[in-house]
ROVO-828888 format. One record per atom (N, C-alpha, C): x, y, z. Coordinates in steps of 0.2 Angstrom, whole numbers, padded with zeros to 4 digits, always signed. Each point is the difference from the previous one (the first is absolute). Example, Ala and Ser with C-alpha at 12.3 -4.5 7.8 and 13.67 -1.06 7.14 Angstrom:
BEGIN
+0066-0028+0039 -0004+0006+0000 +0004+0006+0000 -0002+0005-0004 +0004+0006+0001 -0004+0005+0003 
// end
This chain:
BEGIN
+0791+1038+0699 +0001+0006-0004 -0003-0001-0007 -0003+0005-0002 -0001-0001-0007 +0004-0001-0005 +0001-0002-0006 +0006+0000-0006 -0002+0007-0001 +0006+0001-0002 +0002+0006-0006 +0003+0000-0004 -0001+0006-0006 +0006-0001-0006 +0005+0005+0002 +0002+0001-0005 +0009+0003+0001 -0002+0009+0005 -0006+0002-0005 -0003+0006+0005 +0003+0001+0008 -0003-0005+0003 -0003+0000+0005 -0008-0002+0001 -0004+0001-0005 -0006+0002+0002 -0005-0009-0003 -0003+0001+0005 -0004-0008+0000 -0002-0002-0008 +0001-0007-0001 +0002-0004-0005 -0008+0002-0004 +0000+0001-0007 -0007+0003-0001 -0002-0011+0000 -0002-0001+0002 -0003-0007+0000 -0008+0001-0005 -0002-0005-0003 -0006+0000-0003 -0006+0001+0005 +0000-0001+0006 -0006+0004+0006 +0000+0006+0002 +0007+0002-0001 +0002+0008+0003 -0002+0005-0006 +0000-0004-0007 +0000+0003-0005 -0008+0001-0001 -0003-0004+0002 -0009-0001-0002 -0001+0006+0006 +0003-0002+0005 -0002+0007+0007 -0001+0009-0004 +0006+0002-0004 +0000+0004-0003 -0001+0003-0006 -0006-0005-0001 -0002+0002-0008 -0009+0005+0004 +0002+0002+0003 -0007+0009+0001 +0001+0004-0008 +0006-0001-0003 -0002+0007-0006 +0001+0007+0003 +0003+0000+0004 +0001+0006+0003 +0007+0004+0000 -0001+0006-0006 +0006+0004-0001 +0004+0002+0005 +0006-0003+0003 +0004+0005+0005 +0008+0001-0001 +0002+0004+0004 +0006+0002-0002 +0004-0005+0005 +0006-0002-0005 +0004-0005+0003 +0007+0003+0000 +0003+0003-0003 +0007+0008+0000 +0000+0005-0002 +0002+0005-0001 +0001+0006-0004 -0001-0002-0007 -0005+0004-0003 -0003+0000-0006 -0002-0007-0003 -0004-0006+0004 -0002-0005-0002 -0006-0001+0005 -0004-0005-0005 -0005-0003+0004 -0003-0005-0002 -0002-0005+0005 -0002-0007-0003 -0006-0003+0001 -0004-0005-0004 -0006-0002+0001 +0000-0008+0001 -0003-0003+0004 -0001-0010-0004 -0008+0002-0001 -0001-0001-0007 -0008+0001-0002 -0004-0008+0002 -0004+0003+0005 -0005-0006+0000 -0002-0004-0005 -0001-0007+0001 -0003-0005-0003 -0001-0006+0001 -0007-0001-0002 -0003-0006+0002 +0005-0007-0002 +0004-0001-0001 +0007-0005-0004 +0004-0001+0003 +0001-0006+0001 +0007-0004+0002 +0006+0004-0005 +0000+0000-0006 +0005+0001-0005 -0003+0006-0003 +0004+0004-0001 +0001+0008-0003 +0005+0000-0005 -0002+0002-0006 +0006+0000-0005 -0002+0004-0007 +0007+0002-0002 -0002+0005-0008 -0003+0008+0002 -0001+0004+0005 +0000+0006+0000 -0001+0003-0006 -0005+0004-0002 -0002+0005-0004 +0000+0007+0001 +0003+0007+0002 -0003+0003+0002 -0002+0007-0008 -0006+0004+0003 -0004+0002-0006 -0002+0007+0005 +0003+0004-0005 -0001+0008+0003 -0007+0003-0003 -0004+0000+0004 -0007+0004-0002 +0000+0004+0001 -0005+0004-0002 -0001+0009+0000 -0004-0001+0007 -0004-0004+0004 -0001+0002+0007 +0005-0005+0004 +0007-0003-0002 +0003-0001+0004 +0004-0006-0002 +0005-0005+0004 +0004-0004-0002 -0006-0008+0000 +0001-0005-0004 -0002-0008+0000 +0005-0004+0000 +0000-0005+0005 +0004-0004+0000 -0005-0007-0004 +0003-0006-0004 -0002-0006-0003 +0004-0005+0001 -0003-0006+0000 +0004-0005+0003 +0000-0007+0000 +0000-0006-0001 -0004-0006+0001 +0003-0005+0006 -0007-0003+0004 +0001-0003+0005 -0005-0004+0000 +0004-0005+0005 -0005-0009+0002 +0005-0003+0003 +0002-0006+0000 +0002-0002+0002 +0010-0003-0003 -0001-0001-0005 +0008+0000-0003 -0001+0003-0007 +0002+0001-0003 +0003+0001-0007 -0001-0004-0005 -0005-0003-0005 -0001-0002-0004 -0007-0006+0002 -0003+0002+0005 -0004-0002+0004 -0007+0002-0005 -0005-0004+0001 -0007+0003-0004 -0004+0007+0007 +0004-0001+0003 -0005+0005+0007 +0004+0007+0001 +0007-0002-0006 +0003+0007-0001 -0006+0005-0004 -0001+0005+0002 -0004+0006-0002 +0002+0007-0001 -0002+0006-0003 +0003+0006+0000 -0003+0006+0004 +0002+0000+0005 -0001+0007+0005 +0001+0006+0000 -0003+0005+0001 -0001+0009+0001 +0000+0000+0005 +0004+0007+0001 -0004+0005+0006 +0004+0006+0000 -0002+0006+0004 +0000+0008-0001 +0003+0001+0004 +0004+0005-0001 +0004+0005+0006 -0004+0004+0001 -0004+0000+0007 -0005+0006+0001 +0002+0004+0006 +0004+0005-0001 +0003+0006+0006 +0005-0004-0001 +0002-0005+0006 +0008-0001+0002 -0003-0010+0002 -0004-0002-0002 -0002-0005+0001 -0003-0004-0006 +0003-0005+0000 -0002-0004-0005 -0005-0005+0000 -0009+0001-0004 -0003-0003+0001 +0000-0010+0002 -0006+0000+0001 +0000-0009-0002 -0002-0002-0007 +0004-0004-0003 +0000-0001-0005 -0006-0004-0005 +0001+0002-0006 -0008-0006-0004 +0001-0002-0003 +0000-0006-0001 +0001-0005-0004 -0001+0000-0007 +0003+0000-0007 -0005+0005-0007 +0001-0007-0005 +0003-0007+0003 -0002-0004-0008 -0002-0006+0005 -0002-0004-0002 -0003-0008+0004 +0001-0005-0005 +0004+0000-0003 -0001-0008-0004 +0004-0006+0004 -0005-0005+0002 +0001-0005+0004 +0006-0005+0001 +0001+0001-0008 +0003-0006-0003 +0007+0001-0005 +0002+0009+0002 +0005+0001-0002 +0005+0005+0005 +0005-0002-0002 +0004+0006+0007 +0002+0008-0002 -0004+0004+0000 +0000+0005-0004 +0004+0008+0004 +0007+0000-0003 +0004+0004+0002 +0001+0008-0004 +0006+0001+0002 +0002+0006-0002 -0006+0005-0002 +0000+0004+0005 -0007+0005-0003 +0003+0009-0001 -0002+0001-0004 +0000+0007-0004 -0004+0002-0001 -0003+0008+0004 -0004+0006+0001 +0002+0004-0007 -0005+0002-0003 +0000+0006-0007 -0004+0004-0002 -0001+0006+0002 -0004+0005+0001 +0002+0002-0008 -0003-0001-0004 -0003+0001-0008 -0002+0006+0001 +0004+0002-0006 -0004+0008-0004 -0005+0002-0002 -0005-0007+0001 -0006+0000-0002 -0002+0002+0007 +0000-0001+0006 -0005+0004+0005 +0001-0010+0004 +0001-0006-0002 -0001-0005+0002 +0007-0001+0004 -0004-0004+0005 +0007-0006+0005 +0001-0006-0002 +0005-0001-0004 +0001-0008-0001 +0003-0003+0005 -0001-0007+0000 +0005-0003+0003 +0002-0007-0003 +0006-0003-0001 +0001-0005-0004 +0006-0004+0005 -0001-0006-0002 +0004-0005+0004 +0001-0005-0004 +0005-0006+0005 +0000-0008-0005 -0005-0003+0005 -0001-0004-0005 -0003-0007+0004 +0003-0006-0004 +0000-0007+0006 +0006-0006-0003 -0003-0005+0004 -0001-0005-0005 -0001-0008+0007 +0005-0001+0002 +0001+0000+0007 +0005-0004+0003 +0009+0006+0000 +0004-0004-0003 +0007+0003+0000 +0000+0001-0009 -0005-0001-0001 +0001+0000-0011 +0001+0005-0001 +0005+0007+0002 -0001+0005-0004 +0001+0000-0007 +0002-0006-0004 -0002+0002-0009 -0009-0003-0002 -0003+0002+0006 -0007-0004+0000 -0002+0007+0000 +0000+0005+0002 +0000+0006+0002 -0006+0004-0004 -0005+0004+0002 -0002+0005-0005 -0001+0005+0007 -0001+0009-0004 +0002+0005+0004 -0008+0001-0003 -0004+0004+0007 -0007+0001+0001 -0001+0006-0001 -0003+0005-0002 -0001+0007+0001 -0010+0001+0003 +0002+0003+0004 -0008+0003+0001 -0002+0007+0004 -0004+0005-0004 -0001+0004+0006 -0002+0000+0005 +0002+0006+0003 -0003+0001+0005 -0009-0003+0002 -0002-0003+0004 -0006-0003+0000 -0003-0004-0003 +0006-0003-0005 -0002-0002-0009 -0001-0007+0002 -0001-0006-0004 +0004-0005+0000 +0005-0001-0003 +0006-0008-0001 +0004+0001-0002 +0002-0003-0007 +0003+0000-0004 +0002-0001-0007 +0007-0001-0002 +0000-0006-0003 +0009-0001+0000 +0001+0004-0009 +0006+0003+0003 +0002+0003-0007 +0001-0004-0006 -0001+0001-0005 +0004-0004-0006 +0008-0001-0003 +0003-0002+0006 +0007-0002-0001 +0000-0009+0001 +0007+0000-0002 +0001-0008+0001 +0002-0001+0006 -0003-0007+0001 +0000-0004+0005 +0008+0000+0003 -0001+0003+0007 +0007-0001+0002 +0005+0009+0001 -0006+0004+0002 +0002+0008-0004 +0000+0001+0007 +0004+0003+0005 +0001+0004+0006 +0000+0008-0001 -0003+0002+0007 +0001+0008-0002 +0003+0000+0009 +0002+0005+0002 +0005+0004+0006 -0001+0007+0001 +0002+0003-0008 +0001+0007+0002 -0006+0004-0001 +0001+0006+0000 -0008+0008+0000 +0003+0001-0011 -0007+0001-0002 -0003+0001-0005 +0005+0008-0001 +0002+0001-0005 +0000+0005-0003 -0005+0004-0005 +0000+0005+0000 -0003+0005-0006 +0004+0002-0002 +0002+0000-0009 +0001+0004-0005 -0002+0005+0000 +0004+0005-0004 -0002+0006-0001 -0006-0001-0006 +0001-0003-0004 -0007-0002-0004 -0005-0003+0004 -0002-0002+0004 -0005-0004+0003 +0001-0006+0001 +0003-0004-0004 +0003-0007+0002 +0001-0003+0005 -0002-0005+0003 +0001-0003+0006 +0006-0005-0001 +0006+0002+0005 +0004-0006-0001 -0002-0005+0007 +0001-0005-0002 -0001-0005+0005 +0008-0004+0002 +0003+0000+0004 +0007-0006-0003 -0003-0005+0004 +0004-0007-0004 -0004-0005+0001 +0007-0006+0000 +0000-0004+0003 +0008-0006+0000 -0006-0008-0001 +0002-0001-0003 -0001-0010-0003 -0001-0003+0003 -0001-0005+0003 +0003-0008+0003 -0002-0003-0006 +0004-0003-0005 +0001-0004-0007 -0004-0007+0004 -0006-0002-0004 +0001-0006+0003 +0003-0005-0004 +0003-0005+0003 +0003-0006-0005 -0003-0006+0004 -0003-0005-0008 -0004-0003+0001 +0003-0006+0006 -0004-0004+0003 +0001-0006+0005 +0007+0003+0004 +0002+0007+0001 +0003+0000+0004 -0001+0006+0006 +0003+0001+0005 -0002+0004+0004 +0001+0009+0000 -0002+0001+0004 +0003+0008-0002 +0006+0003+0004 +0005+0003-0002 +0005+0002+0005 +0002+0005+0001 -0002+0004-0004 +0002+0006-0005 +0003+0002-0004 +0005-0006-0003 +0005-0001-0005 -0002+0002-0007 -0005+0002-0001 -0002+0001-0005 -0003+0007-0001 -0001+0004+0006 -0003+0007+0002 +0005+0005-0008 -0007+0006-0001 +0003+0004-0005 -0004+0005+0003 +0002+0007-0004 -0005+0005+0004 -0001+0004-0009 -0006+0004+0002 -0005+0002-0005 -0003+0004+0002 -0004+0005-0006 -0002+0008+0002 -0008-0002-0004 -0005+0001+0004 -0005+0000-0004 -0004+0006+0002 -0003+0003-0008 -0002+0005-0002 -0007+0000-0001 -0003+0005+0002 -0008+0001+0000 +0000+0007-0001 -0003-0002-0006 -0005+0008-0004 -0006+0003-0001 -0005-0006+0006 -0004+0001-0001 -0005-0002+0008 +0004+0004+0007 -0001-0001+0005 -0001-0009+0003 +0006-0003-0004 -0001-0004+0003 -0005-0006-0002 -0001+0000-0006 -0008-0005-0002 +0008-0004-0005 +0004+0003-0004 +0004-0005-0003 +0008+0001+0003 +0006-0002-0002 +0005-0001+0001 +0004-0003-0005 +0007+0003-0002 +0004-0002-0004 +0007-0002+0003 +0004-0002+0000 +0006-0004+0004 +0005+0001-0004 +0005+0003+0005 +0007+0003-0005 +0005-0003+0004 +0005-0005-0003 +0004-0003+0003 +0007+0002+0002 +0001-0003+0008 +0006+0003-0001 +0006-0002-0002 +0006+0001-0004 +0005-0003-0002 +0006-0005+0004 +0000-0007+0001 +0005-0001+0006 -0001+0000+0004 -0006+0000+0002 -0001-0001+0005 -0005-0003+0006 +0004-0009-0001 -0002-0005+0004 +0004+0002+0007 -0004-0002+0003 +0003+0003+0007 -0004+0007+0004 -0001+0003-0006 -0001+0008+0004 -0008+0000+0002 -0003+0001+0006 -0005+0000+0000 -0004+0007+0006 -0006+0000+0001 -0001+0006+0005 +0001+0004-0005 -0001+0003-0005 +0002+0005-0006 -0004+0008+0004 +0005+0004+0002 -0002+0006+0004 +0003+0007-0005 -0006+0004-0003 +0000+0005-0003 +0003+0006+0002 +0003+0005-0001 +0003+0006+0002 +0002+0004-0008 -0007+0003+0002 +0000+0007-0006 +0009+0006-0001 +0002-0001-0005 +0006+0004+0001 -0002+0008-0006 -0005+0001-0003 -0001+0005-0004 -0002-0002-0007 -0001+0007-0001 +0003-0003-0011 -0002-0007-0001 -0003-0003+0002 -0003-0008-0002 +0003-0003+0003 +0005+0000+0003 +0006-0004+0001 -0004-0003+0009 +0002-0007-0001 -0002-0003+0007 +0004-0004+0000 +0003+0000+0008 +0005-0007+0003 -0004-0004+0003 +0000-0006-0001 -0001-0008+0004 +0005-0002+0005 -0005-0004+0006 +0005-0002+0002 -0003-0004+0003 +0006-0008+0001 +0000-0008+0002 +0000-0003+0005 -0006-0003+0003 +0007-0004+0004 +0002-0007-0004 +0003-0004+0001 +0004-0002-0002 -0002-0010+0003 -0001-0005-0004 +0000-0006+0004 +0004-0004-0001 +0007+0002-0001 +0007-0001+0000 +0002+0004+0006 -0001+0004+0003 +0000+0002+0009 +0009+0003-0003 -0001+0004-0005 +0006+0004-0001 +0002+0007+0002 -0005+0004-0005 +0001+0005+0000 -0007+0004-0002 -0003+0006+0003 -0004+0003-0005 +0001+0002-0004 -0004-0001-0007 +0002+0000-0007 -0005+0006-0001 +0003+0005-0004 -0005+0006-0004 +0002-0003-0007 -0008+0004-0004 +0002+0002-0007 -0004+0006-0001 -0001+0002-0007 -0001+0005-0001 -0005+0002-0006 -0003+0005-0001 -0007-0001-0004 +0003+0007-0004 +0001+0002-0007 -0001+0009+0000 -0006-0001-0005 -0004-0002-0002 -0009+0001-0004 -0004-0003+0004 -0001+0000+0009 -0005+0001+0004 -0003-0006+0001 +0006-0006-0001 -0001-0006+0001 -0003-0004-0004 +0000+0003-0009 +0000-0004-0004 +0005-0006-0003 +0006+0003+0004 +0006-0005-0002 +0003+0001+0006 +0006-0007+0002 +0005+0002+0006 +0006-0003-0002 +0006+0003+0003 +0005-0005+0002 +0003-0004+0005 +0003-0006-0002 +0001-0005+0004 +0004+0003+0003 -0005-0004+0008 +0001+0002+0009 +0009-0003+0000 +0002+0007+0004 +0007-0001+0002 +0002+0002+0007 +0004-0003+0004 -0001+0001+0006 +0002+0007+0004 -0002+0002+0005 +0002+0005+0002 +0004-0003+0008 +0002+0003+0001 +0005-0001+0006 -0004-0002+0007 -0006+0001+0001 -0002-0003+0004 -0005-0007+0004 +0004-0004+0003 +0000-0007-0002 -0009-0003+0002 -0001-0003-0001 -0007-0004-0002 +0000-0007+0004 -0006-0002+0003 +0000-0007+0004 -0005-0005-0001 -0003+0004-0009 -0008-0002-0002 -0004+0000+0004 -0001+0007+0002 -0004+0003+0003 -0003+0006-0002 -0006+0002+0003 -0003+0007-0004 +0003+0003+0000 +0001+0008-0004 +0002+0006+0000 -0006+0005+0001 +0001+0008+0000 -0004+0003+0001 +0004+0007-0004 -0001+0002-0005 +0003+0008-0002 -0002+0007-0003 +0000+0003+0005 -0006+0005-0003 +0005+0008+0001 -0004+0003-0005 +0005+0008-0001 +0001+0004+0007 +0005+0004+0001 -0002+0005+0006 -0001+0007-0004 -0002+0005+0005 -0002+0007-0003 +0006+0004-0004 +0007-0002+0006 +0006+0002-0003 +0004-0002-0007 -0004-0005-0002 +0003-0003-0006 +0002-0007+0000 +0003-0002+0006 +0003-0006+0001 -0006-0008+0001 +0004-0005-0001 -0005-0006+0000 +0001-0002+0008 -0005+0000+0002 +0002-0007+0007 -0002-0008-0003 +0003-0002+0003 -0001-0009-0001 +0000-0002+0007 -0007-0006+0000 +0000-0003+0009 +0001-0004-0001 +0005-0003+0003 +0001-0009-0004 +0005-0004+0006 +0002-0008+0001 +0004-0001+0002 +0008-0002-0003 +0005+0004+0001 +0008+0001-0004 +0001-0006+0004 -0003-0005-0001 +0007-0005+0001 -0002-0005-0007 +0004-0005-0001 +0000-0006-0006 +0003-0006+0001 +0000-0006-0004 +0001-0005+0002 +0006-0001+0001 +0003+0004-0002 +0009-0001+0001 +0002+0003+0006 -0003+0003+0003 +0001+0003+0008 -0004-0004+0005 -0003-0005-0002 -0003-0005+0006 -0001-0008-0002 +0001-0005+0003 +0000-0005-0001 -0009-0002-0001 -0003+0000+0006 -0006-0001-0001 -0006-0001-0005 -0004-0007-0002 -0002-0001-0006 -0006-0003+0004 -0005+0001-0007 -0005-0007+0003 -0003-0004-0008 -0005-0004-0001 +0000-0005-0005 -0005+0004-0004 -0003+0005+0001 -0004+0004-0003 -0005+0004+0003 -0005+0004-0001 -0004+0005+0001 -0007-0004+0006 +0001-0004-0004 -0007-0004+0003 +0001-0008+0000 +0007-0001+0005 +0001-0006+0003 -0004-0005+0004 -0004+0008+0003 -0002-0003+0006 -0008-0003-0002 -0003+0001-0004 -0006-0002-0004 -0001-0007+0000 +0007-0003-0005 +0002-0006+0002 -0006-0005-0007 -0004+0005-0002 -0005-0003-0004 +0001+0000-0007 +0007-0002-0004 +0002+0002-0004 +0003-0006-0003 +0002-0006-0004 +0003-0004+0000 +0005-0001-0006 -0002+0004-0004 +0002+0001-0006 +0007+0002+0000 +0005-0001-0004 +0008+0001-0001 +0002+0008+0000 +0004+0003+0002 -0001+0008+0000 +0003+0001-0008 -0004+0004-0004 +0002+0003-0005 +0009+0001-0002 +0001-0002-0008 +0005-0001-0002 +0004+0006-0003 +0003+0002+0000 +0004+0005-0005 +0000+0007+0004 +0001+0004-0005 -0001+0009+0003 +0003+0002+0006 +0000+0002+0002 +0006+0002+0005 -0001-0001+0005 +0004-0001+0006 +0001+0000+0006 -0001+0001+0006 -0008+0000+0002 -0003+0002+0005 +0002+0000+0008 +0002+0004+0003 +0000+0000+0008 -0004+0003+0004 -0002-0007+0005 -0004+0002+0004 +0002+0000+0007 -0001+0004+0006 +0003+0001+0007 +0005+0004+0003 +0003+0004-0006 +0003+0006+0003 -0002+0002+0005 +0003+0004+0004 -0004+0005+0008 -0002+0006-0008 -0007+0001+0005 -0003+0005-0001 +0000+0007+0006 +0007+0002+0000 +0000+0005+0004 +0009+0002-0001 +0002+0006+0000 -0003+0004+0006 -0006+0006-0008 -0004+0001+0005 -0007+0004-0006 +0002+0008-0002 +0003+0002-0005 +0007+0004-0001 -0003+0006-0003 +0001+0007-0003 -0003+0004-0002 +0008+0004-0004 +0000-0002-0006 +0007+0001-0004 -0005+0006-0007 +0005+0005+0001 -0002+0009-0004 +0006-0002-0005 -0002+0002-0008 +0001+0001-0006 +0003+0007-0001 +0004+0004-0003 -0002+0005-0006 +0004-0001-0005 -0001-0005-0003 +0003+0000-0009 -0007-0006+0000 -0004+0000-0001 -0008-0003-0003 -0001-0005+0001 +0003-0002+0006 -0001-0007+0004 +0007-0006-0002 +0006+0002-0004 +0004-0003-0004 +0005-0003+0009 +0002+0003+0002 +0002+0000+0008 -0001+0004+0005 -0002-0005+0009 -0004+0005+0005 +0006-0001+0005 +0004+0004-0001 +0005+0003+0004 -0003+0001+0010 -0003+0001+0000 -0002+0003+0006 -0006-0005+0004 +0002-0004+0004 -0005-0005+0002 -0001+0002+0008 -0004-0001+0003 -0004+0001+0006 -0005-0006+0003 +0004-0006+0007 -0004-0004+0002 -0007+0004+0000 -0007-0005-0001 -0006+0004+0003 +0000-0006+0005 +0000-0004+0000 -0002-0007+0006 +0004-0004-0001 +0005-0006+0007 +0001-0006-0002 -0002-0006+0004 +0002-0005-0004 -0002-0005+0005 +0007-0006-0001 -0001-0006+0002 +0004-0006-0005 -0001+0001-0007 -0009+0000-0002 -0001+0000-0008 -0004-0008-0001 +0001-0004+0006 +0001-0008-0003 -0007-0001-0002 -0001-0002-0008 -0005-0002-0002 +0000-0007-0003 +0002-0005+0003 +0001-0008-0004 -0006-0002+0002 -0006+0003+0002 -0008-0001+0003 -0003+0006-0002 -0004-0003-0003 -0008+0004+0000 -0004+0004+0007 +0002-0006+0003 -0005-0002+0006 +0002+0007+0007 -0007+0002+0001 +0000+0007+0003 -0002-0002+0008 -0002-0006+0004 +0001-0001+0005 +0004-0004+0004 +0005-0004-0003 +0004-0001+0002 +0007+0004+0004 +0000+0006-0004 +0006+0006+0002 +0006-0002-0004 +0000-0003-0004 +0007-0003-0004 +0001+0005-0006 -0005+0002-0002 -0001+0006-0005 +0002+0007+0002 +0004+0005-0001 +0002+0004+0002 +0003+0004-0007 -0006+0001-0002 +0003+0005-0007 -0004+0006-0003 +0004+0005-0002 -0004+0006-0001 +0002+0001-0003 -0005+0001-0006 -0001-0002-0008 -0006+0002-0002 +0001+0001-0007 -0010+0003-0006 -0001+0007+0004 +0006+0003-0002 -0001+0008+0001 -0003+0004-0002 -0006+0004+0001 -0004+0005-0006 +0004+0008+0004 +0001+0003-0003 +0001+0005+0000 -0003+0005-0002 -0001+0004+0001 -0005+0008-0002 +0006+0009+0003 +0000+0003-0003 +0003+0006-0001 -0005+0005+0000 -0001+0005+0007 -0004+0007-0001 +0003+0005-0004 -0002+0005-0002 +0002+0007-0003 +0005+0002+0006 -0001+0001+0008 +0003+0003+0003 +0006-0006-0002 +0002-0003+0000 +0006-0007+0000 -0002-0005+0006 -0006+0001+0003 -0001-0006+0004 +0000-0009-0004 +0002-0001+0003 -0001-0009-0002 -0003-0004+0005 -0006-0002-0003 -0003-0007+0003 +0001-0005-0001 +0003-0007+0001 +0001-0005+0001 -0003-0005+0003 -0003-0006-0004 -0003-0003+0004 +0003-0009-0003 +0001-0005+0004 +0004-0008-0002 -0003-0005+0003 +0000-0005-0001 +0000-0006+0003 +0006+0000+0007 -0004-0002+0007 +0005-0001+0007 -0002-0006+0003 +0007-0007-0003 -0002-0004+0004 -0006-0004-0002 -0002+0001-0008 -0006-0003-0001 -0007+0001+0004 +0002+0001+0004 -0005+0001+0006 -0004+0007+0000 +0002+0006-0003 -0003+0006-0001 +0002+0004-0006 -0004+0005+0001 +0004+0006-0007 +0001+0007+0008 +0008+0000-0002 +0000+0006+0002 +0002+0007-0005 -0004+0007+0003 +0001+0006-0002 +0006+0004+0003 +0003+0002-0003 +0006+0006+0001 -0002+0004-0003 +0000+0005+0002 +0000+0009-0002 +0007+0004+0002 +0005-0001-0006 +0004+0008+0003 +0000+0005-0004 +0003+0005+0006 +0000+0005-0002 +0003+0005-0009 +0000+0004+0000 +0005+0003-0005 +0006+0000-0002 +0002-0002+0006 +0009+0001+0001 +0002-0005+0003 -0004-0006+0002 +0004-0005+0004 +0005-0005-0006 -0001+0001-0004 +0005-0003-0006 +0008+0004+0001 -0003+0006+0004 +0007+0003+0000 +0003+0002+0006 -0004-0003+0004 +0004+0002+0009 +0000-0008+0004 -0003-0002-0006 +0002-0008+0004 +0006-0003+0000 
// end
């Protein structure tokens, strides 16, 4: 007999899981539908999803593990109810080039910008941009600059970018101890950049944007103290903020995802669990690399790594993301992430949420499953409310 989880339904194992990546939208219960998007990779991670005017993009980087130089940045299209085969859009040999972000510019241009890093150095880091068909070009920030979330536009034209640190410190290693997050501003489509710091905040990284009006915009953290999501706040349109304070829903130093709905209210995709709800740890992000011998970096705060990254949650706002009173499982699993490693089956976490909100209230969602794929969720309008 086959193993099962608590379901009943066969264990998604890392072959079962490779069986069902077709990319083919279907309905899985009332008012939901799911996808495992194809791809040429053993490892799938970082979800990006990018609402185009002919349709939805999912992005993503895969290869073989996670800080790997064969790690790369992938596309591909929702076309009808089926998601294309994906293209591959950076190739640098010799660095492991993550997190990717689609930007469909005011100017008519598609950008796409990401990190690239040797090995597990993310304070080695520079963040790439290139158009559409372009080659690529590292931004002029410092060395060690991460990006995650979707570009904002001002009502002036100003590009906000947010962007979090990895500090490096010298002869030691990296761990995140030293992470800060930062808004950097472009007035001139992106050819320069200015960097606005944000206050208190070591620790707070993933910096994700939500427009509140009147100039005013909320941030929000995850957190590599695995405490709690921390917001702050902007009211001159990100020229200044306040120091990140937590909001009530717990954090496991993992990604977030938070975007407006039509009604007013915030959705947040994230995992609510923290370190203090689970014992599980491991020695760092990229243990398994193993290529690293230097002493782990001293000072700054407290980094945990290992929490489960599950269950993959969808918690609703309406006082401006301050607290999200109303949470709704979207997928769960164990969560167990003390591995990278995506063929083994020891990894089991659903985690790096993108989120996207239609005008009707639909919501597409798309995560890391199992490391082994990106899967797609589509619900309905209402499933937030009859689930």
């Amino acid at each position: 007999m086959d193993a099962s989880d608590d379901t009943g339904l066969p264990e998604p194992t890392p072959d079962r899981i490779a069986a069902g990546m077709d990319g083919v939208l279907r309905p899985t219960a009332p008012g939901r539908r799911e996808a495992l998007l194809p791809s040429p990779c053993v490892q799938n991670h970082a979800a990006f999803l990018a609402l185009q005017p002919q349709g939805l993009a999912c992005l993503w980087f895969g290869g073989s593990l996670e800080g790997k130089a064969d790690i790369s940045v992938y596309r591909s299209e929702l076309d009808g109810g089926t998601w294309r085969a994906p293209q591959a859009i950076s190739d640098d040999p010799d660095r492991s080039e993550q997190n990717p972000i689609q930007f469909d510019a005011p100017d008519g241009r598609r950008l796409f910008l990401h990190t690239a890093q040797p090995g597990g150095d993310q304070d080695a880091c520079v963040v790439r941009l290139r158009a559409e068909g372009g080659p690529p070009r590292d931004l002029p920030l410092p060395r060690g600059t991460f990006v995650r979330a979707p570009v904002q536009v001002r009502a002036d034209g100003a590009w906000l970018l947010p962007l979090f640190r990895c500090v490096p410190r010298p002869g030691q290693r990296w761990t995140g101890a030293h992470d800060t997050a930062a808004l950097a501003i472009s007035a001139d489509r992106g050819e320069t950049w200015r960097e606005i710091e944000v206050p208190g905040s070591t620790g707070c990284v993933h910096m994700t944007l939500v427009p509140l009006g009147d100039g005013r915009i909320a941030a929000f953290f995850r957190r590599r103290q695995a405490d709690f999501v921390h917001r702050s706040e902007s009211a001159d349109g990100g020229e200044s903020w306040s120091v990140p304070q937590p909001t009530d829903v717990p954090n496991n130093n993992s990604s977030i995802s938070v975007v407006p709905l039509p009604d007013g209210r915030l959705a947040m995709a994230c995992n609510p669990i923290n370190a203090a709800m689970h014992p599980d740890r491991r020695a760092s992000l990229y243990d398994e690399l193993g290529d690293d011998t230097r002493p782990s970096a001293s000072g700054g705060c407290n980094p945990v790594w290992g929490v489960p990254r599950a269950p993959l949650s969808l918690c609703l706002s309406e006082d401006g993301g301050r607290s999200f009173p109303l949470r709704r499982v979207v997928d769960d699993s164990p969560g167990t992430c003390l591995s990278n490693d995506s063929l083994d089956g020891r990894n089991r976490e659903l985690s790096y949420p993108s989120l996207v909100a239609h005008a009707d209230g639909t919501l597409d969602l798309a995560y890391t499953f199992f490391r082994r794929a990106i899967k797609h969720v589509r619900l309905a309008p209402d499933w937030t409310e009859t689930t």
